[in-house]
N, C-alpha and C positions, 0 to 999 in steps of 0.2 A: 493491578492497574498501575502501580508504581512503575514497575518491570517494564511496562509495555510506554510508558511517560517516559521514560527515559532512553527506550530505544528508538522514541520519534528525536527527540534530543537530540542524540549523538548522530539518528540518523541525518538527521536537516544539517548538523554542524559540519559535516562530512560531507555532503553535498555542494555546502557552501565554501569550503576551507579549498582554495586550490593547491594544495600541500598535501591534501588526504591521501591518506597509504589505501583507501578503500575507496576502488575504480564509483564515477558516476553511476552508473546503470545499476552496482549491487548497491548501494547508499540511499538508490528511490526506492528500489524494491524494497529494504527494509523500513524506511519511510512508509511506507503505502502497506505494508501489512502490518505496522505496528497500528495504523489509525484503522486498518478492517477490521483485523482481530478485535480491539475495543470495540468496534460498532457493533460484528456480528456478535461478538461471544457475554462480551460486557455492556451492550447496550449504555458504552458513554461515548461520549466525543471528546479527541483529545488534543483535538487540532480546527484552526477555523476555518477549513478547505470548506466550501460549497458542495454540497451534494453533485451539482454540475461539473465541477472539476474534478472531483474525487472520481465520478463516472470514469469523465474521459482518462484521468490516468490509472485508473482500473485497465480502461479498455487498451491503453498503452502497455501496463503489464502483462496483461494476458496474449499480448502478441509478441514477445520475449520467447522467443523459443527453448535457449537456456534454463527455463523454472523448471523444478520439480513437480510433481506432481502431486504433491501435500498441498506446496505454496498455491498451485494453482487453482486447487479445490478451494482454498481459503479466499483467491481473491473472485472463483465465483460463487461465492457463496454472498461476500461482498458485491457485487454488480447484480445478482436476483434480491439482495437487501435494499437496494438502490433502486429497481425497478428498470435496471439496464434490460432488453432487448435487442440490442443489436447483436450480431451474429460473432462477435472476436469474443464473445460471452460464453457461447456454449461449444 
């Protein structure tokens, strides 16, 4: 849990730093799987995102064509934890 606290951290600081050597788009991504991975695997929350927001930038990740296909499985795995249905899910 430390590990995964810390790489929303650094994620969101890197997000927010316009100076960051680590482009926007990979910065959310690891933002947004350091708070699934908690949800689905650790069942905590590590962040105050809304279940409703966290959806939608689920659903914003998984239309990233760039992901792997580890990451991907994680963040559906994420969005069927959520109760996400819409179609950028499956």
């Amino acid at each position: 849990m430390e590990l995964l606290e810390l790489i929303q951290k650094f994620a969101k600081r890197c997000r927010k730093g316009p100076e960051s050597a680590v482009p926007d788009e990979v910065s959310t991504i690891l933002y947004l799987l350091s708070i699934t991975v908690a949800r689905t695997k650790c069942h905590a929350r590590i962040s105050r995102l809304d279940d409703e927001s966290l959806r939608a930038s689920l659903q914003w990740a998984l239309a990233q064509s760039w992901l792997d296909g580890e990451t991907r499985q994680l963040f559906l795995e994420g969005a069927a934890a959520l109760g996400q249905t819409d179609e950028a899910a499956s």
